[in-house]
C-alpha positions as CSV (number, residue, x, y, z in Angstrom):
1,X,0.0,0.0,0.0
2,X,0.9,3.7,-1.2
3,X,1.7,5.9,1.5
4,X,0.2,9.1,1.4
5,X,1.8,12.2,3.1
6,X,0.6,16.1,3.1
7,X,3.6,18.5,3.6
8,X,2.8,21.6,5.1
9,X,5.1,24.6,4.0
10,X,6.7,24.1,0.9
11,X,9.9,26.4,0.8
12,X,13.6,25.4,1.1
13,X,12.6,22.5,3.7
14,X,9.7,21.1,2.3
15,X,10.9,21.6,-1.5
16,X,13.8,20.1,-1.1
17,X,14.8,18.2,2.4
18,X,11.7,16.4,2.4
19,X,9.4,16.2,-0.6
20,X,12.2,14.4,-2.8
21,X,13.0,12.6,-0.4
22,X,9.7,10.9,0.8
23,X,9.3,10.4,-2.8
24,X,12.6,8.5,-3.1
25,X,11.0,6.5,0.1
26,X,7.8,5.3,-1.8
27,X,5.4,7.5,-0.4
28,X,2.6,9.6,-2.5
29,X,2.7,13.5,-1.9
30,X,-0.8,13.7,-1.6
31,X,-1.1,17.6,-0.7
32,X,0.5,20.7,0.1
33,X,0.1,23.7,2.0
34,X,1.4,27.0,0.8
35,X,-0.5,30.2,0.9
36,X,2.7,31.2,-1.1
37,X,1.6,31.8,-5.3
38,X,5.4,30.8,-6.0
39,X,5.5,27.7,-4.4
40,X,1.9,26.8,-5.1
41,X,3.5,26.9,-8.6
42,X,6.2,24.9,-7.6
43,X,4.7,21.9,-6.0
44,X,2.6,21.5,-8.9
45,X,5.4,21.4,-11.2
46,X,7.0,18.9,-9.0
47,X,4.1,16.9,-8.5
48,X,1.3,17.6,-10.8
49,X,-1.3,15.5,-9.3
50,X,-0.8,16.6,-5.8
51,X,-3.4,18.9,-4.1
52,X,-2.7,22.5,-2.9
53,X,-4.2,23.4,0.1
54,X,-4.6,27.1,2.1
55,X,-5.5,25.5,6.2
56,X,-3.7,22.6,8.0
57,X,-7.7,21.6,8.1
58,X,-7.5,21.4,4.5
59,X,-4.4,19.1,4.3
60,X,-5.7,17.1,7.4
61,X,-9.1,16.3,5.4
62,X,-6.8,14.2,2.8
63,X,-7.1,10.7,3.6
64,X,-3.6,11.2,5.1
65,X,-0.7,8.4,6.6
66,X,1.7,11.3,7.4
67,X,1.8,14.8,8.2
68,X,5.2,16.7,7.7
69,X,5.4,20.3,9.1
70,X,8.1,21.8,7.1
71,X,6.7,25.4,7.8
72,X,8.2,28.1,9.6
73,X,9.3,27.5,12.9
74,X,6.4,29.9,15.0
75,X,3.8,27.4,13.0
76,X,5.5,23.9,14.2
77,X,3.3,23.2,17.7
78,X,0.0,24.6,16.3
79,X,0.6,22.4,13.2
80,X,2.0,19.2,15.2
81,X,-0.8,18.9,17.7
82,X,-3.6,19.6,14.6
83,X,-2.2,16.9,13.4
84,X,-1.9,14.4,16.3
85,X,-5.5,15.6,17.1
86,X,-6.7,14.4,14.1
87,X,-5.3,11.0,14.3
88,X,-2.4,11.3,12.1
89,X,1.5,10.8,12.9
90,X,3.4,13.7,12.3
91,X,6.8,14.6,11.8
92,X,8.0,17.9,12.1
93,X,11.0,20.0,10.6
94,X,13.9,20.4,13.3
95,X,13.4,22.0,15.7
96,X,10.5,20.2,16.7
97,X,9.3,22.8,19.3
98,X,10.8,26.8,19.7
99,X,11.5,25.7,23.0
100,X,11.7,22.5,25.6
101,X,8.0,23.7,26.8
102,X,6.5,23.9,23.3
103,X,8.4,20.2,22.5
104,X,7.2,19.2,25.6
105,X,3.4,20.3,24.8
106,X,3.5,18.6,21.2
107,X,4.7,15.7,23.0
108,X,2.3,16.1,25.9
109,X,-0.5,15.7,22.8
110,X,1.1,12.6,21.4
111,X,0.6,10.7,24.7
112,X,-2.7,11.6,25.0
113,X,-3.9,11.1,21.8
114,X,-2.2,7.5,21.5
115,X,-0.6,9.2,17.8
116,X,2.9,9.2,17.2
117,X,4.9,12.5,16.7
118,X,8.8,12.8,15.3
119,X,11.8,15.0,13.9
120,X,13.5,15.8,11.2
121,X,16.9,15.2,12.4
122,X,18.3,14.3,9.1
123,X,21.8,15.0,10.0
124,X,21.7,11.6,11.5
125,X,22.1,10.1,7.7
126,X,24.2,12.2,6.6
127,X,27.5,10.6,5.2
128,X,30.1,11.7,7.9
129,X,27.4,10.9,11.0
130,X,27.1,7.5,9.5
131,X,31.3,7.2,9.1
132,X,31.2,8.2,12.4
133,X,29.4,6.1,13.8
134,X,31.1,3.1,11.9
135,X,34.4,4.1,13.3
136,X,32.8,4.1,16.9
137,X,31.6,0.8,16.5
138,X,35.0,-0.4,14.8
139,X,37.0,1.2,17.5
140,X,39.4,2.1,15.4
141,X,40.5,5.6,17.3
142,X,41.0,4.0,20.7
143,X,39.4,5.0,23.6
144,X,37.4,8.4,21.8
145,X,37.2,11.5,24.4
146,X,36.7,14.6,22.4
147,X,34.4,15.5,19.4
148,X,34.4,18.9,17.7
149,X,31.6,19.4,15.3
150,X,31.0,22.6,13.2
151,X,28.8,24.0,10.5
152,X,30.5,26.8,9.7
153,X,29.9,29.0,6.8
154,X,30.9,33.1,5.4
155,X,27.9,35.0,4.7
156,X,29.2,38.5,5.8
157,X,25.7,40.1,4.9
158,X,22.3,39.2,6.1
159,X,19.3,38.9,5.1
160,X,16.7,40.6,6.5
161,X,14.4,38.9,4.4
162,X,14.7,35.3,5.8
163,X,12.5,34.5,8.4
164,X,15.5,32.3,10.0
165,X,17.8,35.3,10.5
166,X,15.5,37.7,10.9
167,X,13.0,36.8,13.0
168,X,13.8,36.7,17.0
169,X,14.9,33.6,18.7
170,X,10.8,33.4,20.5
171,X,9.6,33.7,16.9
172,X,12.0,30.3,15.7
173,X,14.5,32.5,14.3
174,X,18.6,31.9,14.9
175,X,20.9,29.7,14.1
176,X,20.6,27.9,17.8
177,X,17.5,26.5,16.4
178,X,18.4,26.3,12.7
179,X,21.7,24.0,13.2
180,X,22.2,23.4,16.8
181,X,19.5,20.8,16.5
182,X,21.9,19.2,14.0
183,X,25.2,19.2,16.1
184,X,23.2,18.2,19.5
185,X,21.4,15.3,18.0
186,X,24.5,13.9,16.5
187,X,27.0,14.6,19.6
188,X,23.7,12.6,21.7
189,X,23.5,10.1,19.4
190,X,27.3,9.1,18.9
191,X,28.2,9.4,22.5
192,X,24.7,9.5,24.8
193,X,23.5,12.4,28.2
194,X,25.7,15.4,28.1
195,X,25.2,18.9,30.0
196,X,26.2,22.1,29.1
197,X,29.2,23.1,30.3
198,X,29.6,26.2,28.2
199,X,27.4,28.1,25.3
200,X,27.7,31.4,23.5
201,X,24.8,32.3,21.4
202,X,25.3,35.8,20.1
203,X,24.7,37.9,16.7
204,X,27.4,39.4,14.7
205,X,25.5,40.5,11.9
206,X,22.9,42.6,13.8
207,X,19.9,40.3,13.1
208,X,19.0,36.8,14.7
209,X,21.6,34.7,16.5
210,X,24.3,34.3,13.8
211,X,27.4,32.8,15.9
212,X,27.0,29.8,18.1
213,X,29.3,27.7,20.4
214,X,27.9,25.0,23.4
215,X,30.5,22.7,24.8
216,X,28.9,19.5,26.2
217,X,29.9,17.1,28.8
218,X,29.3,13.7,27.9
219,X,28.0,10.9,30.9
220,X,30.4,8.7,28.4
221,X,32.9,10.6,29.3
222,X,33.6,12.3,26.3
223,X,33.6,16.1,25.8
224,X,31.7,17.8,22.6
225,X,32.5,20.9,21.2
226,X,30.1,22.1,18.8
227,X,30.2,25.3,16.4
228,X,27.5,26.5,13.7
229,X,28.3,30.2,12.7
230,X,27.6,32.2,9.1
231,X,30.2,34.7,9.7
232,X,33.7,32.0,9.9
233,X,35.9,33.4,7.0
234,X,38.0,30.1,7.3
235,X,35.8,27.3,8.1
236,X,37.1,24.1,10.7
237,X,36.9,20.6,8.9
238,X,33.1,19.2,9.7
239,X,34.1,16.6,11.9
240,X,37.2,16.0,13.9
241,X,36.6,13.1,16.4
242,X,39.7,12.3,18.4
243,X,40.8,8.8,20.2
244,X,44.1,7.7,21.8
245,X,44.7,6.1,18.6
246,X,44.3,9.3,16.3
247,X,41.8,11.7,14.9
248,X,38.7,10.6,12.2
249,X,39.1,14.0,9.7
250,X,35.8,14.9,7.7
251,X,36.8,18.0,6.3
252,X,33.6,18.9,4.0
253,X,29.7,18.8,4.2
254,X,27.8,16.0,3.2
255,X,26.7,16.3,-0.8
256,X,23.2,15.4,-0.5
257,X,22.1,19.0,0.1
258,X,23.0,20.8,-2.9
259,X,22.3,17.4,-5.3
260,X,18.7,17.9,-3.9
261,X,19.0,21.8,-4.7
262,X,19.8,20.9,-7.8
263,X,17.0,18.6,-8.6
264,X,18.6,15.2,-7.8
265,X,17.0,12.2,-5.7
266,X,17.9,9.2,-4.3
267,X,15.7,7.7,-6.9
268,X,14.4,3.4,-5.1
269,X,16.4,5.1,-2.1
270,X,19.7,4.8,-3.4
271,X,21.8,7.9,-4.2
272,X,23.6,6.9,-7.8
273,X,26.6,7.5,-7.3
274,X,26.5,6.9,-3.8
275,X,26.6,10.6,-1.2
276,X,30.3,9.7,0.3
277,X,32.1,12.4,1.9
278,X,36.3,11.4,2.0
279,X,37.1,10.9,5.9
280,X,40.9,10.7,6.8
281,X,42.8,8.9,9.9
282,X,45.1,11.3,11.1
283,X,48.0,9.4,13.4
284,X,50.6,13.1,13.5
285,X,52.4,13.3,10.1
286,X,50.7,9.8,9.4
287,X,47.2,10.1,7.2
288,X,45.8,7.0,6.2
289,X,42.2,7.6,4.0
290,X,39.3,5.8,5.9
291,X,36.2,4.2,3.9
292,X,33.4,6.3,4.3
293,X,29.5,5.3,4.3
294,X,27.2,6.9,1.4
295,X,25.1,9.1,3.4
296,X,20.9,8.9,2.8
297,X,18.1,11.0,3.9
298,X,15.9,8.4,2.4
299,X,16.6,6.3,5.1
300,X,14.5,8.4,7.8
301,X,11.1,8.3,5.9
302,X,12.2,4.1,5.0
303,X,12.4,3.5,8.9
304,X,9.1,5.9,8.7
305,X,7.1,3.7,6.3
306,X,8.2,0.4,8.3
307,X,7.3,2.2,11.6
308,X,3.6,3.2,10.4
309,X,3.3,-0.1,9.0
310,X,4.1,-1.3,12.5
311,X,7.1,-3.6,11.3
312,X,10.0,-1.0,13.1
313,X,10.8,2.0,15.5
314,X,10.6,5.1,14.4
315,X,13.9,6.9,13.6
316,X,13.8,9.9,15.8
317,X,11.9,9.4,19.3
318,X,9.9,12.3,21.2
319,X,12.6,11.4,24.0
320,X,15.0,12.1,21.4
321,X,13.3,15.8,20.5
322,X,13.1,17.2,24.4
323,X,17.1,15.8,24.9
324,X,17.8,18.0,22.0
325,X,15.4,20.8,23.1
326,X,16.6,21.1,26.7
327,X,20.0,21.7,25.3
328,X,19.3,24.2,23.3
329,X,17.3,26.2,26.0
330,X,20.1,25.4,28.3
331,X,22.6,26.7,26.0
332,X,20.7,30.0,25.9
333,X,20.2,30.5,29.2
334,X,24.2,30.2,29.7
335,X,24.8,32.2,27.0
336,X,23.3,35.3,29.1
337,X,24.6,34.6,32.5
């Protein structure tokens, strides 16, 4: 059976992180929404039998399996919880909630509606997360005690017309809730609990929060140190993960971004060629290259269709979301001490 899904928003998430990739996962884009004329246009061209809707009611009233909120961040919680009213799992665009009390109210709605709710934490298939976590599981750096992750990028002007760097942190705008979600789902992921043990969150550019730092402390033991910034002139590599027996070296982002951009898919849910990002052992003057996984978004909405189906977990629990969430408010509040 054809699963069908109604994405709501349809801009650079929706377009493009998720509607090519729940196709690649076998599912039917059964509707829309945008009040936007553009991308009304737009998913029409992409998917010419799909329906356009105005209201989440609309989209609801579609015979859905799914509900994706891809919207803006303000419209996630009054989205979610439509949707988990009405009966229908959701997943929602990172962040799941603003803050830990708006996850925690999506995920308050979940339980007592009996109807499941998730996040888009993508990252987690990205090529370098899965080399990571293949190297972990190898053991191949030793006993591992430090991560440092970074999504650093040089945009010396802003743009006061994105709703993501200029809208104020308690409207969903920043780049806490933009790409911390990334780094603090993968640093909880590879190496489990971790506290705060140091944040800046801060604007450069005059508009949202544009530079971001939170050091974590591990209960593993190992200490993360995280970075997402659009002002870095000279970016770090993406991933340096150090062990007594060297450092795993991913210096570049993960492909499967701009190939979607560009109109690429991981058509069957298989990227051709494969998404591998080169990752590097680095032993002092000694580099040895160290086979990488293909990275696949794909694979979240796969382990979604086997999870409504009832034959799996979902990928990204709501335990998950308010671990991620409480980090990120944590991280603000020591940023302003």
């Amino acid at each position: 059976m054809t699963l069908r899904v109604g994405i709501s928003g349809y801009g650079l998430a929706g377009r493009y992180f998720h509607a090519p990739v729940l196709k690649a996962a076998g599912f039917e884009i059964a509707g829309v929404l945008t009040r936007n004329a553009e991308r009304r246009a737009h998913a029409l061209a992409d998917f010419p039998e799909t329906t356009v809707v105005s209201s989440i009611q609309e989209l609801l009233g579609l015979d859905l399996d799914l509900l994706v909120v891809a919207s803006a961040n303000i419209a996630h919680a009054e989205e979610a919880i439509a949707g988990l009213r009405a009966g229908v799992p959701v997943v929602v665009d990172k962040p799941m909630g603003r803050n830990l009390e708006e996850t925690e109210e999506i995920v308050a709605v979940s339980a007592e509606t009996g109807v499941v709710v998730s996040t888009y934490f993508n990252r987690l298939f990205d090529s370098d997360a899965l080399t990571v976590k293949k190297a972990l599981a190898e053991g191949v750096l030793g006993n591992v005690f430090r991560l440092d992750s970074r999504f650093e990028r040089f945009r010396p002007t802003s743009n006061p017309n994105s709703w993501r760097e200029a809208s104020s942190a308690s409207d969903g705008g920043g780049n806490l809730l933009d790409l911390g979600p990334h780094l603090v789902s993968l640093a909880l992921d590879w190496f489990g609990p971790a506290e705060v043990t140091y944040a800046s969150v801060r604007s450069i550019r005059g508009l949202a929060d544009d530079d971001i730092v939170i050091n974590l402390k591990h209960e593993s033991g190992v200490d993360s140190y995280l970075s997402a910034s659009a002002i870095i002139g000279a970016d770090g590599p993406r991933i340096r993960l150090s062990g007594t027996n060297g450092s795993l070296v991913i210096k570049n982002l993960d492909s499967q971004e701009p190939r979607l951009r560009s109109g690429e898919y991981p058509a069957g849910g298989v990227w051709t060629p494969p998404a591998i990002t080169p990752a590097f052992i680095y032993q002092g003057d000694k580099v040895s290259e160290y086979p990488a996984e293909s990275g696949n978004y794909s694979l979240f909405y796969l382990h979604v269709a086997d999870a409504i189906a009832g034959n799996g977990a979902w990928p990204v629990t709501a335990e998950n979301a308010l671990a991620v969430a409480k980090i990120l408010d944590d991280a603000r509040v020591f940023s302003i001490r």
